[in-house]
C-alpha positions in Angstrom: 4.7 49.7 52.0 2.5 47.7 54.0 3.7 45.7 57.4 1.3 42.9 57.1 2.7 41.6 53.7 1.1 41.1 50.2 -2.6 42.4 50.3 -5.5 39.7 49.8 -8.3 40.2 46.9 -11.5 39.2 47.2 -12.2 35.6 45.4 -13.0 35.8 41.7 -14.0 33.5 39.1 -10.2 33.4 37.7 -8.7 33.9 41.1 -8.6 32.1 44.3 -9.0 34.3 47.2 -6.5 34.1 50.3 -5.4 31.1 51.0 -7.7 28.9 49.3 -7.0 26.9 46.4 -9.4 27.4 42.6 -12.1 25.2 43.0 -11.6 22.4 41.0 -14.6 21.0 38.7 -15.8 17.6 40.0 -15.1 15.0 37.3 -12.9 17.3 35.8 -11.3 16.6 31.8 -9.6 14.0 32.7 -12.4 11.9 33.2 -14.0 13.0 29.6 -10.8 11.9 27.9 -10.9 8.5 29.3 -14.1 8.2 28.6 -13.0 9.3 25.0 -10.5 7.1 24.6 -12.2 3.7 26.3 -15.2 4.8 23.9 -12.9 4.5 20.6 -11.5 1.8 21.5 -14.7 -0.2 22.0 -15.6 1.3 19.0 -12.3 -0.1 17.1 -12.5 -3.8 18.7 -16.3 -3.6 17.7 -15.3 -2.6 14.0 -12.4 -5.2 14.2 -14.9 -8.0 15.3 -18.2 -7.2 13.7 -17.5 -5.2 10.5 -14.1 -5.8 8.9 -14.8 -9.6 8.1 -17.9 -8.3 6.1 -16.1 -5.5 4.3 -12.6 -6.6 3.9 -13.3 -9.3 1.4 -15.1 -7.2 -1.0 -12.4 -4.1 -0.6 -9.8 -7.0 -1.5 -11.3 -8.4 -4.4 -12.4 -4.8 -5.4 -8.8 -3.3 -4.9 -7.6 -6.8 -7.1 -10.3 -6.7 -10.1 -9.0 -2.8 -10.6 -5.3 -3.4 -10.4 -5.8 -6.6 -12.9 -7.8 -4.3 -15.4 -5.1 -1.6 -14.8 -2.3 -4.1 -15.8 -4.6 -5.3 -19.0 -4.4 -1.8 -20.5 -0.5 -1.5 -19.5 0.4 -4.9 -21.1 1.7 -3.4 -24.2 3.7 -0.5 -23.3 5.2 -2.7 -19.9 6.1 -5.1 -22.5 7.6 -2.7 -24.5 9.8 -1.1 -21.6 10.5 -5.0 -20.9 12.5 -5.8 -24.0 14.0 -1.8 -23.9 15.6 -2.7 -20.5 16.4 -6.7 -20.9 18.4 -5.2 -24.6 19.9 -2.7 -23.0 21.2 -5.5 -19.7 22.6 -7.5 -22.1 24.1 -4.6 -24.0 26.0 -3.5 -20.9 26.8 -7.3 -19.4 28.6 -7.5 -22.8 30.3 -4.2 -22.9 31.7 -4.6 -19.0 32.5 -8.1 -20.0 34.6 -6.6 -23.2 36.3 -3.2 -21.4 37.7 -5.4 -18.3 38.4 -8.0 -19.7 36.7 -9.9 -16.6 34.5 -13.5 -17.3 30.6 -13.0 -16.6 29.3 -15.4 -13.6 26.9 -17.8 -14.4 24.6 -16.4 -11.7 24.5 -13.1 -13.9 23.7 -15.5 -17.3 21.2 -17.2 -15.6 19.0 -14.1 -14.5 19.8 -12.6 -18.0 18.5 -15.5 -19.4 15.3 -16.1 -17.1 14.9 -12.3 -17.8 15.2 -13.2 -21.5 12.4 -15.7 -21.2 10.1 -14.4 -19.3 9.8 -11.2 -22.2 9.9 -13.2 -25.2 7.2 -15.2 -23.2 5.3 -11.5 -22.6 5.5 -10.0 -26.1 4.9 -13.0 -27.8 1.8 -13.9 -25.4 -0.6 -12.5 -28.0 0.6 -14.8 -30.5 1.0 -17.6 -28.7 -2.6 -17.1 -26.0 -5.2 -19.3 -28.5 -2.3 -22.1 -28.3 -1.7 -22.4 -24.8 -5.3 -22.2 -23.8 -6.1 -24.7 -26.8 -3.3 -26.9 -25.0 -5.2 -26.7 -21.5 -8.4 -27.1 -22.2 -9.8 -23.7 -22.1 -10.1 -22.7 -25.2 -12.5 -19.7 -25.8 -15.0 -20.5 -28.2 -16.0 -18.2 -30.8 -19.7 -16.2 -30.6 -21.6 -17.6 -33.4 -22.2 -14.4 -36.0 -25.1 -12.8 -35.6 -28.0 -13.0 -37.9 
């Protein structure tokens, strides 16, 4: 046991020797992750500014053409799954209508019958396309055969 108290080691790399504090780097991290962080932001206000009105339009209309050409291929079987689910609306309306003896609202008749439209309109659209472009002037005109 020793009188004078706890004994004091020499300074080290990892320790501080008696009573002195670890000498502390100047600068330190803190420093390096502001300068981190001020340095991405510039960097995003600079994209923000500079870049993005350059790119974004072209991404946009990109991202659009695909999804357009996407929905081109789909038109059949969406039309399909269309008329499937607008049947089977009414089917139900009607049954509901039947088993509680309750009257349908007109707000219900009125979406059924927008709903109606709007996929007689879609699954008859091949049919009808030469007609209504005909109709407005923008007819597509045939390619003359080649010879």
């Amino acid at each position: 046991m020793s009188v004078i108290g706890p004994s004091c080691n020499l300074p080290s790399e990892t320790a501080p020797g008696c009573g002195r504090r670890a000498k502390a780097e100047p600068g330190g991290s803190k420093a390096a992750g502001t300068a981190a962080v001020a340095t991405a932001v510039i960097a995003a206000a600079c994209t923000a500014c500079c870049v993005l009105p350059f790119t974004l339009p072209a991404v946009v209309l990109a991202s659009a053409g695909s999804m357009i050409a996407v929905l081109d291929h789909a038109h059949g079987l969406m039309t399909a799954l269309s008329v499937a689910v607008v049947l089977c609306a009414w089917a139900w309306i009607v049954w509901r209508a039947r088993t509680s003896g309750l009257k349908i609202r007109s707000s219900v008749l009125a979406a059924m019958c927008a709903a109606t439209v709007l996929t007689a309109t879609a699954a008859l659209w091949p049919v009808m396309e030469h007609a209504v472009f005909h109709a407005l002037g923008v007819a597509k005109k045939p390619k003359p055969p080649a010879s």
